[in-house]
PyMOL Python script that loads the backbone (N, CA, C, O; Angstrom):
from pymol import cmd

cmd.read_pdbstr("""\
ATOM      1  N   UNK A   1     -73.780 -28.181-214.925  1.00  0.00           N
ATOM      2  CA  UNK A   1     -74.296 -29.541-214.888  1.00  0.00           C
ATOM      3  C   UNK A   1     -73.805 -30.325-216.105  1.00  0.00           C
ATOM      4  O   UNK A   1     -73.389 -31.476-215.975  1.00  0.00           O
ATOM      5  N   UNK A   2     -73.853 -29.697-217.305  1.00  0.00           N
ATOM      6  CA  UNK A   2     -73.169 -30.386-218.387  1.00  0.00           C
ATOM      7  C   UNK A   2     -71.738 -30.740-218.130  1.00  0.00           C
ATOM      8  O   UNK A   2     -71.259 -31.842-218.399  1.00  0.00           O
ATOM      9  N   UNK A   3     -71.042 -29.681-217.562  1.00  0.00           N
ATOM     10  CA  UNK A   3     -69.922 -30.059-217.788  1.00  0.00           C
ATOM     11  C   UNK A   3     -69.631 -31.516-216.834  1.00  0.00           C
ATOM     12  O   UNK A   3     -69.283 -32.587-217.331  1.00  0.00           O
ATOM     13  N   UNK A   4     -69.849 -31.289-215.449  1.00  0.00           N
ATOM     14  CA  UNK A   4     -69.893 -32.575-214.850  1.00  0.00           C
ATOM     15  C   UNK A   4     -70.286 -34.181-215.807  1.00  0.00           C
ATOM     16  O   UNK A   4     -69.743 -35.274-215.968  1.00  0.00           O
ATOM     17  N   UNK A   5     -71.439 -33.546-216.219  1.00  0.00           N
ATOM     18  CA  UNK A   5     -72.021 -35.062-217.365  1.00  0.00           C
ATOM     19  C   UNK A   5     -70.701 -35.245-218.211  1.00  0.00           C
ATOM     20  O   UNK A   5     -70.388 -36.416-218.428  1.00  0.00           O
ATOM     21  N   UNK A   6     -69.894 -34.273-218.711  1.00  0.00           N
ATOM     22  CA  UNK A   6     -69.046 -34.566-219.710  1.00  0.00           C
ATOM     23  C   UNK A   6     -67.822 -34.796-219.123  1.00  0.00           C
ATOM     24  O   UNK A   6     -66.963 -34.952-219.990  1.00  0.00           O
ATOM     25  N   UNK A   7     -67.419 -34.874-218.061  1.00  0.00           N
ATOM     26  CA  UNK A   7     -66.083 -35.270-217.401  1.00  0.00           C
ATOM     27  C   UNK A   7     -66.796 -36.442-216.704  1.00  0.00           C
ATOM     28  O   UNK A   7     -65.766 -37.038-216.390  1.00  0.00           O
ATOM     29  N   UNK A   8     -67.584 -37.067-216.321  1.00  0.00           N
ATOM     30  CA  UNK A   8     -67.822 -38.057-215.906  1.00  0.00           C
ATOM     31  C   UNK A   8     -67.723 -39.300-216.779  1.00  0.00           C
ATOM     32  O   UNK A   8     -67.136 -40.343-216.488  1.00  0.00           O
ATOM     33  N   UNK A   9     -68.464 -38.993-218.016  1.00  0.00           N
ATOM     34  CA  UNK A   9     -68.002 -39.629-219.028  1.00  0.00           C
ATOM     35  C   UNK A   9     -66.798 -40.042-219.672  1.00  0.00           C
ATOM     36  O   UNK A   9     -66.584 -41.205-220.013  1.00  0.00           O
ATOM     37  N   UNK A  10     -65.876 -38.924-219.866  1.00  0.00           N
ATOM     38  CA  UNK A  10     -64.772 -38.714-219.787  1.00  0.00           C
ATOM     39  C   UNK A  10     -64.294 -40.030-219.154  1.00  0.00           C
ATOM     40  O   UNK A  10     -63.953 -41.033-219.781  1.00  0.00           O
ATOM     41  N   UNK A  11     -64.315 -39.900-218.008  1.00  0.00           N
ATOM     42  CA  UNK A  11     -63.680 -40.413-217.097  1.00  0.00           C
ATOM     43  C   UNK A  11     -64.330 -42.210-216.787  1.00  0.00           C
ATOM     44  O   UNK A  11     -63.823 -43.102-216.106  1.00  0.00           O
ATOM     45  N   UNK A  12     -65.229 -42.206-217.360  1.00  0.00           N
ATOM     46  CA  UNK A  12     -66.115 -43.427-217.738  1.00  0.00           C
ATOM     47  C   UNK A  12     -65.052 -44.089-218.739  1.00  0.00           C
ATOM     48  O   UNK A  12     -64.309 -45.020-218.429  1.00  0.00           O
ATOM     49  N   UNK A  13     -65.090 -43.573-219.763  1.00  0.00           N
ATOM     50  CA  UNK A  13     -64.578 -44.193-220.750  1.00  0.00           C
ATOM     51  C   UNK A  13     -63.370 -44.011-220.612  1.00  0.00           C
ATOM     52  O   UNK A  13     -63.016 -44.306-221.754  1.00  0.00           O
ATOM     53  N   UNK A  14     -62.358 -43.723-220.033  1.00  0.00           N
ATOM     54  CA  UNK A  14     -60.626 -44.295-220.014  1.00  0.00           C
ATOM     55  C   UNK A  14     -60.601 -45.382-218.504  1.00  0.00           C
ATOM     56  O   UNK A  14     -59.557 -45.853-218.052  1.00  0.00           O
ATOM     57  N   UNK A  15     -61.506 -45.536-218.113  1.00  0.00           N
ATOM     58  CA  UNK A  15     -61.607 -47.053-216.854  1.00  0.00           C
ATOM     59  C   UNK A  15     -61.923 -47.683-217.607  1.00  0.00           C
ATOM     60  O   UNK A  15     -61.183 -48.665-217.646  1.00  0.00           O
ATOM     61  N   UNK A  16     -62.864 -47.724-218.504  1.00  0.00           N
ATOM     62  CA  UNK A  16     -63.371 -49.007-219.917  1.00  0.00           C
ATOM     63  C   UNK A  16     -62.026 -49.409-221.040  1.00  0.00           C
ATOM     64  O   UNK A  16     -61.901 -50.359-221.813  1.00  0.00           O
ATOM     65  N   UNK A  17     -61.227 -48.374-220.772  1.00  0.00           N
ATOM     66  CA  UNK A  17     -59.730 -48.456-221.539  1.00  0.00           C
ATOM     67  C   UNK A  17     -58.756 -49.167-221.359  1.00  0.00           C
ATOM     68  O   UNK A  17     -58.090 -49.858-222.129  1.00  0.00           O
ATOM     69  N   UNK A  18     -58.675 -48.896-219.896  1.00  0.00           N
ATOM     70  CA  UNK A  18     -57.168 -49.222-218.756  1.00  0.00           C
ATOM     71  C   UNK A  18     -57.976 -50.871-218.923  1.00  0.00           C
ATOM     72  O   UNK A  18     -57.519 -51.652-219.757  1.00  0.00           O
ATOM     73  N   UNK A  19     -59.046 -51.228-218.157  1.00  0.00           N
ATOM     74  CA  UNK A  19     -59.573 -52.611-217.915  1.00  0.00           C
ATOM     75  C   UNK A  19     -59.637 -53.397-219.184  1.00  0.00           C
ATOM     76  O   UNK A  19     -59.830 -54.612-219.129  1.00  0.00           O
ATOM     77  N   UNK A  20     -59.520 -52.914-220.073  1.00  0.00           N
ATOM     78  CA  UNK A  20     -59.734 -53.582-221.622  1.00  0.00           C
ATOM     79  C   UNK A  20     -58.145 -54.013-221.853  1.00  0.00           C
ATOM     80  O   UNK A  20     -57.689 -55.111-222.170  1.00  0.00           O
ATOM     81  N   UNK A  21     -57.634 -53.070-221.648  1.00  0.00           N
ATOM     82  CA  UNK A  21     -56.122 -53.465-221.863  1.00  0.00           C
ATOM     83  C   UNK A  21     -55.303 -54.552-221.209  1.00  0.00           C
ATOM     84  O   UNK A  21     -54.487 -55.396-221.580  1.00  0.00           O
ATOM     85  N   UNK A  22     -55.836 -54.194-220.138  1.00  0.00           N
ATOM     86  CA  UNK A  22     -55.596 -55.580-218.755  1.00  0.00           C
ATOM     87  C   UNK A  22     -56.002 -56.985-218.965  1.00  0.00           C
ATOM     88  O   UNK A  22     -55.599 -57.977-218.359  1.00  0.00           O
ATOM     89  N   UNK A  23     -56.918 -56.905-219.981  1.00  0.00           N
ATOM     90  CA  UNK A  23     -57.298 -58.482-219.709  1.00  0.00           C
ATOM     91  C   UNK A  23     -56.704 -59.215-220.718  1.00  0.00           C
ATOM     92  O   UNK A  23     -56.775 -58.726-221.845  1.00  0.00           O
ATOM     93  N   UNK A  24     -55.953 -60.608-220.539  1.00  0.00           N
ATOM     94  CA  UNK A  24     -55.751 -61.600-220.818  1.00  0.00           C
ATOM     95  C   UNK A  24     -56.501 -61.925-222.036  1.00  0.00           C
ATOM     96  O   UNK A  24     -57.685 -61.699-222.288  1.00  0.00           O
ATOM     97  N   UNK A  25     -55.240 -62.726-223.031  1.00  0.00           N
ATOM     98  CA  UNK A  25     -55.738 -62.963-224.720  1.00  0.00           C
ATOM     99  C   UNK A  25     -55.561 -64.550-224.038  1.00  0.00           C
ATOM    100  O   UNK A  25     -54.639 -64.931-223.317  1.00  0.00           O
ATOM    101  N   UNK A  26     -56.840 -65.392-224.547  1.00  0.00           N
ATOM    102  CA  UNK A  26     -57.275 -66.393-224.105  1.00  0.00           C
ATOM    103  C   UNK A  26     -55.898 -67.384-225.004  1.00  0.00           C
ATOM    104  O   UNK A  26     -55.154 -66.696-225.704  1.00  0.00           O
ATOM    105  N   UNK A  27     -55.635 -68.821-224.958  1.00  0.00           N
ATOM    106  CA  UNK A  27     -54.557 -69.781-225.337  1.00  0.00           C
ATOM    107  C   UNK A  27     -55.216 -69.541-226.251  1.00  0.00           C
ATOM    108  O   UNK A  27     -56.345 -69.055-226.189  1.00  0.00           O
ATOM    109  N   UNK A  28     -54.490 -69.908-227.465  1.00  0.00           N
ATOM    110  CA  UNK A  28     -54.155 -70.831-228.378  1.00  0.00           C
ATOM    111  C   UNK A  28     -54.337 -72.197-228.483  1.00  0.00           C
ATOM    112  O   UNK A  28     -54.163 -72.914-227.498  1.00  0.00           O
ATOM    113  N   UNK A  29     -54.732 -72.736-229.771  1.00  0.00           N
ATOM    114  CA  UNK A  29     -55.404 -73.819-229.153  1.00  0.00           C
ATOM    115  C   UNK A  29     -53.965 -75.022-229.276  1.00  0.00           C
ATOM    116  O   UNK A  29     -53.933 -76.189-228.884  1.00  0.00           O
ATOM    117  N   UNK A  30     -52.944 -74.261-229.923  1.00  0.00           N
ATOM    118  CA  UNK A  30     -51.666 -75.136-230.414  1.00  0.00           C
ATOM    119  C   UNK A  30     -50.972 -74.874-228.686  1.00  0.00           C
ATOM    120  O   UNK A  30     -50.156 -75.657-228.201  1.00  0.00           O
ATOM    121  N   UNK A  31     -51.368 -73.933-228.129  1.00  0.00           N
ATOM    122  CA  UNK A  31     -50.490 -74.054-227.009  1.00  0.00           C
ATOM    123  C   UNK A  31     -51.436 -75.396-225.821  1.00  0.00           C
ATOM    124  O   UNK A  31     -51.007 -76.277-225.076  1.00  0.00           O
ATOM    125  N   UNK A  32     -52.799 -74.935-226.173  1.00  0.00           N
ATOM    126  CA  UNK A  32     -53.543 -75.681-225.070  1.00  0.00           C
ATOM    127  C   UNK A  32     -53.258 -77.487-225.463  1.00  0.00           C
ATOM    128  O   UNK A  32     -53.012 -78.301-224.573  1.00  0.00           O
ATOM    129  N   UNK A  33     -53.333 -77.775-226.616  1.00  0.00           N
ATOM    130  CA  UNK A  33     -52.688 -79.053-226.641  1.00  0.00           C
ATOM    131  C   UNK A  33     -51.348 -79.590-226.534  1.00  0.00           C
ATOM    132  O   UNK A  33     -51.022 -80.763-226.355  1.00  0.00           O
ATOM    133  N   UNK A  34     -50.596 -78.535-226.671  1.00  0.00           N
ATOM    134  CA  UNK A  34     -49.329 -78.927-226.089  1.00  0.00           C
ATOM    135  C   UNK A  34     -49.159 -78.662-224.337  1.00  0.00           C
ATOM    136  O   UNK A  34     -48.186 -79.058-223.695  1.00  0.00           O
ATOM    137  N   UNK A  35     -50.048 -78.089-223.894  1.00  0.00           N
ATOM    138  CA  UNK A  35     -49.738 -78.284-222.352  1.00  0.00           C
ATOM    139  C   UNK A  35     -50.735 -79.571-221.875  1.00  0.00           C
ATOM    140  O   UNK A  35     -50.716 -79.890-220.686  1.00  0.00           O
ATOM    141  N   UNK A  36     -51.542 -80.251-222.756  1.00  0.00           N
ATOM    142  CA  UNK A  36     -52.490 -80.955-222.480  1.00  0.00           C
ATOM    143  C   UNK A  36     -51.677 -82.198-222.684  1.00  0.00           C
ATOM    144  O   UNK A  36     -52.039 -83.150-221.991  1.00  0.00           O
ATOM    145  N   UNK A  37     -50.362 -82.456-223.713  1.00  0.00           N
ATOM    146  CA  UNK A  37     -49.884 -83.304-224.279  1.00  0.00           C
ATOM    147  C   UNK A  37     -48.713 -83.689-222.778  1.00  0.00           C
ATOM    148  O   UNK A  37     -48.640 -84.820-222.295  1.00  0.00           O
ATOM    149  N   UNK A  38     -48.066 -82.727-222.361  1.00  0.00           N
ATOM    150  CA  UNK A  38     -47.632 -82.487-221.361  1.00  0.00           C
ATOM    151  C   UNK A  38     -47.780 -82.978-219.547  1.00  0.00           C
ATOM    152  O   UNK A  38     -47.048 -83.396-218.650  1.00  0.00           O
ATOM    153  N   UNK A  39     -49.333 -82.575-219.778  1.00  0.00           N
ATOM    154  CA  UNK A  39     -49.894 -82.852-218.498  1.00  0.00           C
ATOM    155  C   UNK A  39     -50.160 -84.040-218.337  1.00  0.00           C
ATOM    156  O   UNK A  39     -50.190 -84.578-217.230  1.00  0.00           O
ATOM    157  N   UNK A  40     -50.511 -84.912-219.990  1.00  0.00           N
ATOM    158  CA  UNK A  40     -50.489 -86.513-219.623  1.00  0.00           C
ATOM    159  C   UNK A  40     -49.372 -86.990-219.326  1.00  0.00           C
ATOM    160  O   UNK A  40     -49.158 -87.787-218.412  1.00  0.00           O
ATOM    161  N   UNK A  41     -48.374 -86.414-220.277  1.00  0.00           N
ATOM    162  CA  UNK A  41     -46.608 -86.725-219.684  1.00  0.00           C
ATOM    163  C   UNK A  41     -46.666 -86.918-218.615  1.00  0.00           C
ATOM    164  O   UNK A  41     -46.645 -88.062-218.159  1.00  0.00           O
ATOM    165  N   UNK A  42     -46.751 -85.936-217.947  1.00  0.00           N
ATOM    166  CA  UNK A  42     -46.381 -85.791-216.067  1.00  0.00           C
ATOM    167  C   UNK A  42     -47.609 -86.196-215.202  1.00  0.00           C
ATOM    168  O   UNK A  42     -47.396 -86.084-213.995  1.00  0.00           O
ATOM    169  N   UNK A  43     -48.899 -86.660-215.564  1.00  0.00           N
ATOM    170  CA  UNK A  43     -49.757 -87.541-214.744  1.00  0.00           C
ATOM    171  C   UNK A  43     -50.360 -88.082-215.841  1.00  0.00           C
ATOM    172  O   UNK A  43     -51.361 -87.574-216.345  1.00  0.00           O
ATOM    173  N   UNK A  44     -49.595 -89.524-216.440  1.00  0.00           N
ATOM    174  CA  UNK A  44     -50.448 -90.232-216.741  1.00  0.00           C
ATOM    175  C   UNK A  44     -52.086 -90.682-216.031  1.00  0.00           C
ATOM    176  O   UNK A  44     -52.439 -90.638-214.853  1.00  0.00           O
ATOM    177  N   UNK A  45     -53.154 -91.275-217.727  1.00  0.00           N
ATOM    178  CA  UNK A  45     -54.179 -91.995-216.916  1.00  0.00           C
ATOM    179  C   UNK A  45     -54.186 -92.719-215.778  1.00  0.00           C
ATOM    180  O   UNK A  45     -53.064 -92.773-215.272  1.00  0.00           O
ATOM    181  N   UNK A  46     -54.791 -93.134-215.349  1.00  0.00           N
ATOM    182  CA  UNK A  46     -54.320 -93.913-214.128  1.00  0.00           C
ATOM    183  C   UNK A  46     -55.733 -94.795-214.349  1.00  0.00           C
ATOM    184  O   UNK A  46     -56.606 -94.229-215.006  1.00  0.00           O
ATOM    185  N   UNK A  47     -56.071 -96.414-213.743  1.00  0.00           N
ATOM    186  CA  UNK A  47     -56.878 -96.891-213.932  1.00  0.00           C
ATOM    187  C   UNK A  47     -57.650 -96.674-212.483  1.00  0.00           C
ATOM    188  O   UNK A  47     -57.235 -96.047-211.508  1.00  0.00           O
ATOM    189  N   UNK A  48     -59.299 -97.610-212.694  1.00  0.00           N
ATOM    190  CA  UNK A  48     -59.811 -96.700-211.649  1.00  0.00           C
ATOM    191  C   UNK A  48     -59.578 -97.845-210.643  1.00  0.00           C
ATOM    192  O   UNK A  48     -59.699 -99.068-210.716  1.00  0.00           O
ATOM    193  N   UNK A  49     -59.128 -96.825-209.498  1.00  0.00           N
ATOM    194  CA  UNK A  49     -58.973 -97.669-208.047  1.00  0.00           C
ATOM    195  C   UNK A  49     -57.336 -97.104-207.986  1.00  0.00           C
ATOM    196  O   UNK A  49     -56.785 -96.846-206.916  1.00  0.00           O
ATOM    197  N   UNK A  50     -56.974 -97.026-208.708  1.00  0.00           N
ATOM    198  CA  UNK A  50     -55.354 -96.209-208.367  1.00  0.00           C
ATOM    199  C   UNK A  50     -54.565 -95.896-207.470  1.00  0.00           C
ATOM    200  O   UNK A  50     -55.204 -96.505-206.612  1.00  0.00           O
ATOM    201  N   UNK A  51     -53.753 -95.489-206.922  1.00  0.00           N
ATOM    202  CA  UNK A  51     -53.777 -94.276-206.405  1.00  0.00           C
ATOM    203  C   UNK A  51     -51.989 -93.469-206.655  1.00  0.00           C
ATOM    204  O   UNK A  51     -51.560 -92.499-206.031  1.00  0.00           O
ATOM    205  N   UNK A  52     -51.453 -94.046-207.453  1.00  0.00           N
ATOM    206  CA  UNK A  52     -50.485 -93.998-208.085  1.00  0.00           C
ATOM    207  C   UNK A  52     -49.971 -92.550-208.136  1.00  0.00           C
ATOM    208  O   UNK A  52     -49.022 -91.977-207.601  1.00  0.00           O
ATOM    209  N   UNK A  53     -51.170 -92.086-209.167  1.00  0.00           N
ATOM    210  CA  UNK A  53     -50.703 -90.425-209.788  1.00  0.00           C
ATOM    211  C   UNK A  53     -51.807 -89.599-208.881  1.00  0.00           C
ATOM    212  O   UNK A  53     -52.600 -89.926-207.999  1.00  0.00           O
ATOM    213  N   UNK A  54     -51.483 -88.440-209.501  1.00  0.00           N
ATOM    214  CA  UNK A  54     -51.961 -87.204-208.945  1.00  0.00           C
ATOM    215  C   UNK A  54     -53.582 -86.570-208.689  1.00  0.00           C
ATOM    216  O   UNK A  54     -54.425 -87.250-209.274  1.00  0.00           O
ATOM    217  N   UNK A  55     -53.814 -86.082-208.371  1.00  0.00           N
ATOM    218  CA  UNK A  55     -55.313 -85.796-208.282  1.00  0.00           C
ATOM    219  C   UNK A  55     -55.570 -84.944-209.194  1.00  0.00           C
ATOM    220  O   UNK A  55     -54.655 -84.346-209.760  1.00  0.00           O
ATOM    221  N   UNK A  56     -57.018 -84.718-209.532  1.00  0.00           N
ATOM    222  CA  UNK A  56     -57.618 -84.156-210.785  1.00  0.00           C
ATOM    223  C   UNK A  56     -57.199 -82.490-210.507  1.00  0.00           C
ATOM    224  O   UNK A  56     -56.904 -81.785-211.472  1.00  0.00           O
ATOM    225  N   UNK A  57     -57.203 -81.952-209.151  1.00  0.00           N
ATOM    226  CA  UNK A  57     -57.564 -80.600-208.714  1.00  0.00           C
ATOM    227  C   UNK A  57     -55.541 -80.855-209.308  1.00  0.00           C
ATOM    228  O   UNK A  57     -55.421 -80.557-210.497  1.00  0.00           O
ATOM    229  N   UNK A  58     -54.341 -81.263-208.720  1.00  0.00           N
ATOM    230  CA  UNK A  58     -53.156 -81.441-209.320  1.00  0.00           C
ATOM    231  C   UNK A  58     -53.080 -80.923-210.754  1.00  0.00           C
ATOM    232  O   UNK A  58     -52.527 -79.903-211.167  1.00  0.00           O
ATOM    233  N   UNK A  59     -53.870 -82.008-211.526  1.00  0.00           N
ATOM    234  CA  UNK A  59     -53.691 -81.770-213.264  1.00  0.00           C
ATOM    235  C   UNK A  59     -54.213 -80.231-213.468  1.00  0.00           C
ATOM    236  O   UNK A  59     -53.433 -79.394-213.921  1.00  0.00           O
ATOM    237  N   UNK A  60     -55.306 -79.949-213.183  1.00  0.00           N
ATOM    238  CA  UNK A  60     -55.844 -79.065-213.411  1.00  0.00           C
ATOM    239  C   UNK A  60     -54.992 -77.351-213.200  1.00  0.00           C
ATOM    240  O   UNK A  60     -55.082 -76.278-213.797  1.00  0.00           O
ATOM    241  N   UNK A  61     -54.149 -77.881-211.973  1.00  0.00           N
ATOM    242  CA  UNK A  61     -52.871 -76.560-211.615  1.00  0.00           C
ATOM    243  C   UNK A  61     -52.124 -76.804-212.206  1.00  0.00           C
ATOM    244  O   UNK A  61     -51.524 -75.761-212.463  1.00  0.00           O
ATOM    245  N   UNK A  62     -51.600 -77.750-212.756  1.00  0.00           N
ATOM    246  CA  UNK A  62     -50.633 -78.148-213.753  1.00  0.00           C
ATOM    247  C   UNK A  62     -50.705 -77.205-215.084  1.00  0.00           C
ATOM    248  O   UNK A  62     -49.958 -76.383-215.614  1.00  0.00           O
ATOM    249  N   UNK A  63     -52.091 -77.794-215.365  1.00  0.00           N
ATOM    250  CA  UNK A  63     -52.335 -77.421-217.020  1.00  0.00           C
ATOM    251  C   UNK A  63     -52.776 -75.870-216.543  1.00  0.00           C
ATOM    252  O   UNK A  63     -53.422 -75.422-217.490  1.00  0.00           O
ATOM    253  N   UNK A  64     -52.727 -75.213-215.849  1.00  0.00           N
ATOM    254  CA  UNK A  64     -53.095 -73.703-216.109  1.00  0.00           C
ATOM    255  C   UNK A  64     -51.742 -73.088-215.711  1.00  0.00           C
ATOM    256  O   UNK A  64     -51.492 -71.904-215.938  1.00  0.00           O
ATOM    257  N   UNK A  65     -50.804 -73.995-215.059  1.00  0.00           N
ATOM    258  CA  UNK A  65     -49.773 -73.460-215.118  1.00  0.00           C
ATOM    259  C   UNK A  65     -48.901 -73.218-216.152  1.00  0.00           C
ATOM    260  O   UNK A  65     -48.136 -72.275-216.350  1.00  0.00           O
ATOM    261  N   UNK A  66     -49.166 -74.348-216.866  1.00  0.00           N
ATOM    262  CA  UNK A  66     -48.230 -74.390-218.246  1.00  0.00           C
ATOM    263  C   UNK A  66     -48.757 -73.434-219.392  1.00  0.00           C
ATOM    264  O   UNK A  66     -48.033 -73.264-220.373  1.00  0.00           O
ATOM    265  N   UNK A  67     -50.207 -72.688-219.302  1.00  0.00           N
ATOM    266  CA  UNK A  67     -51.003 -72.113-219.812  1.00  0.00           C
ATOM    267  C   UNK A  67     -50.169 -70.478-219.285  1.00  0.00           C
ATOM    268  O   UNK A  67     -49.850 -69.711-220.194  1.00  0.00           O
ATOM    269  N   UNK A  68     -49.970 -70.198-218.281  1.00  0.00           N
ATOM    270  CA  UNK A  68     -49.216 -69.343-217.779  1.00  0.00           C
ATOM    271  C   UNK A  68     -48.050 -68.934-218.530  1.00  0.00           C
ATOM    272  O   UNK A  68     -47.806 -67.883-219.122  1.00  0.00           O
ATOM    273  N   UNK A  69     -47.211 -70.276-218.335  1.00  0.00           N
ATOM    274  CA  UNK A  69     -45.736 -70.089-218.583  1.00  0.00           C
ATOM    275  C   UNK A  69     -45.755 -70.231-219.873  1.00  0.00           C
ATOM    276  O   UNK A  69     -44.593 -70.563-220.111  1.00  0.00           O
ATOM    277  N   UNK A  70     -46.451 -70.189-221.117  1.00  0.00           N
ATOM    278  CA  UNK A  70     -46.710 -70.119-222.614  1.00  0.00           C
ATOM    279  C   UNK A  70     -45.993 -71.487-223.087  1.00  0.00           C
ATOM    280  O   UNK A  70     -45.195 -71.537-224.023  1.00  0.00           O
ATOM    281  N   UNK A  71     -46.422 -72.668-222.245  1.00  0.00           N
ATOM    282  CA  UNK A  71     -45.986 -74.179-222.626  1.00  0.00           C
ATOM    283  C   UNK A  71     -44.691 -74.216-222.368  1.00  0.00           C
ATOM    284  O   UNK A  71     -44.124 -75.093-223.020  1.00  0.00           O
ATOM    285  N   UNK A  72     -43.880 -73.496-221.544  1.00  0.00           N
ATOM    286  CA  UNK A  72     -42.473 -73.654-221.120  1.00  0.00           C
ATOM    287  C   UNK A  72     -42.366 -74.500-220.089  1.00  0.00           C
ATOM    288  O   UNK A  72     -41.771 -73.768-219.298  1.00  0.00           O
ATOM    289  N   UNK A  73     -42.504 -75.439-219.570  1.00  0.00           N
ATOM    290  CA  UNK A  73     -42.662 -76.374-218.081  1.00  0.00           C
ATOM    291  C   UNK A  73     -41.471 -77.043-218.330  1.00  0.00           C
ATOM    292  O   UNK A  73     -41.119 -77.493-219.420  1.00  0.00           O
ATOM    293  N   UNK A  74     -40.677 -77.106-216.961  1.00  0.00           N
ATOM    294  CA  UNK A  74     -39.839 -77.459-216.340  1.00  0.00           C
ATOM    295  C   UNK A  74     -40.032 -79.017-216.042  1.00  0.00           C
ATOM    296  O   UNK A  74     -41.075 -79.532-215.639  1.00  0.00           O
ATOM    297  N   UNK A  75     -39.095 -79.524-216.256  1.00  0.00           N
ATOM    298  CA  UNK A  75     -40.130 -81.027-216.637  1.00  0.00           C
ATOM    299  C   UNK A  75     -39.613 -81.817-214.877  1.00  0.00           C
ATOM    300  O   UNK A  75     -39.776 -83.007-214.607  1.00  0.00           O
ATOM    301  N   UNK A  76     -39.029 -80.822-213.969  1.00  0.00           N
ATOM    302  CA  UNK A  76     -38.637 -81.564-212.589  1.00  0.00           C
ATOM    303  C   UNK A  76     -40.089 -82.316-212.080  1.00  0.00           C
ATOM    304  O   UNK A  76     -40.155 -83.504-211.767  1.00  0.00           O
ATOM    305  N   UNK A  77     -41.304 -81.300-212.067  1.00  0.00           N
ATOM    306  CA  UNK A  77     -42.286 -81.962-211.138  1.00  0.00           C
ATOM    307  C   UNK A  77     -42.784 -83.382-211.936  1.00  0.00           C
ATOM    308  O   UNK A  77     -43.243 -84.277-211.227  1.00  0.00           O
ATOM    309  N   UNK A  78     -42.700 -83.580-213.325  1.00  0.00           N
ATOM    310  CA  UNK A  78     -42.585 -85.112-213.762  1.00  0.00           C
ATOM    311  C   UNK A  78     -42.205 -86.223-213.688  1.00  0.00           C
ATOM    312  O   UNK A  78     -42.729 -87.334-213.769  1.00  0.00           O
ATOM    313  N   UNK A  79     -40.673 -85.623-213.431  1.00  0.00           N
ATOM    314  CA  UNK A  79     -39.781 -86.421-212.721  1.00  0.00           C
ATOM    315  C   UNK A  79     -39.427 -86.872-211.365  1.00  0.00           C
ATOM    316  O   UNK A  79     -38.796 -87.852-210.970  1.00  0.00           O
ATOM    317  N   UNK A  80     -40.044 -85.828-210.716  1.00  0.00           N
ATOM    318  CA  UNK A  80     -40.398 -86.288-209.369  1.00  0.00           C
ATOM    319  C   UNK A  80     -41.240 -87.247-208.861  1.00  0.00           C
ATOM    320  O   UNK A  80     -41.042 -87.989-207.899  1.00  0.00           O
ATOM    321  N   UNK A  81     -42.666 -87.136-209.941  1.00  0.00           N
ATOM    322  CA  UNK A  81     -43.385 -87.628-209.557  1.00  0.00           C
ATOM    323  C   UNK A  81     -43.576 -89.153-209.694  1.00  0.00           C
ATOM    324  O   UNK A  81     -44.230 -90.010-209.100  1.00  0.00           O
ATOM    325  N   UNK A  82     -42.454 -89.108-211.061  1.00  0.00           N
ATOM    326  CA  UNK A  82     -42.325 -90.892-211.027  1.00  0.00           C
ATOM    327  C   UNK A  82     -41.005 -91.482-210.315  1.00  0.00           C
ATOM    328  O   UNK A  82     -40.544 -92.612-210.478  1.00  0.00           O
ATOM    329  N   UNK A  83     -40.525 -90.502-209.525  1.00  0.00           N
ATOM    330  CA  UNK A  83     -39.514 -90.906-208.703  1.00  0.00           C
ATOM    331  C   UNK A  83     -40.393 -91.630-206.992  1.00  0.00           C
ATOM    332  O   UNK A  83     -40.213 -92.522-206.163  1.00  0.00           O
ATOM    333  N   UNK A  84     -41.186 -90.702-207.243  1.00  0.00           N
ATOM    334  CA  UNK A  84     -42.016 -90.808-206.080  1.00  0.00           C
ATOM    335  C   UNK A  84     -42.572 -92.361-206.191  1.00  0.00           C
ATOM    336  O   UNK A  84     -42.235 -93.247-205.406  1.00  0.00           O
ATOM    337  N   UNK A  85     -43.588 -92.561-207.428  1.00  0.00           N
ATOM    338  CA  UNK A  85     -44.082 -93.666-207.650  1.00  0.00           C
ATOM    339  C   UNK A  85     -43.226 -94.753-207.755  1.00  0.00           C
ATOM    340  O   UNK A  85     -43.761 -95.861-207.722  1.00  0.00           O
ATOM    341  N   UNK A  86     -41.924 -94.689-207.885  1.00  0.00           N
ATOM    342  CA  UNK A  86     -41.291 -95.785-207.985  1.00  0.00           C
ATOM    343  C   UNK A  86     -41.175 -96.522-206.921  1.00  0.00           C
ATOM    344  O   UNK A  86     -41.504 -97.708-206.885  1.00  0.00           O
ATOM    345  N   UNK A  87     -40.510 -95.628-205.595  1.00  0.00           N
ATOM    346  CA  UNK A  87     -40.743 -96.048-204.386  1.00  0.00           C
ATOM    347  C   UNK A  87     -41.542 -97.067-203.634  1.00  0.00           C
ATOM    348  O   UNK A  87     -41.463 -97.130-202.407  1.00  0.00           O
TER     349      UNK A  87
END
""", "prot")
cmd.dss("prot")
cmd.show_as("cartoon", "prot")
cmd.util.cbc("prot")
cmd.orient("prot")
């Protein structure tokens, strides 16, 4: 019976290991303002009644994308998007 208690444990504590290792080191706060600096780049404010730029749920995939890619963004979907608006 002990021994079971002691391989269970065992075995308790290297799943508390593997899952510890796995998780994600939260931004930086120099990265989160530079993807924040970014995300206004590519959807400016917009005033209210708009409908110009992008939607909030948009920014929001934006900025966790760039949170992803460690502030590396490809600046096409910016440029698209005021290609779009020009129209």
């Amino acid at each position: 019976m002990m021994k079971l208690f002691a391989i269970t444990i065992a075995l308790g504590s290297m799943v508390g290991v593997a899952v510890a290792q796995q998780s994600p080191t939260p931004p930086t706060a120099e990265l989160a303002k530079k993807c924040r600096a970014l995300e206004i780049k590519a959807y400016p404010p917009k005033r209210a009644g708009s409908t110009k730029t992008g939607t909030a749920q948009e920014e929001r995939d934006y900025f966790a994308k760039c949170l992803r890619n460690g502030g590396n963004m490809d600046n096409d979907n910016a440029k698209k998007k005021k290609d779009d608006d020009a129209k």
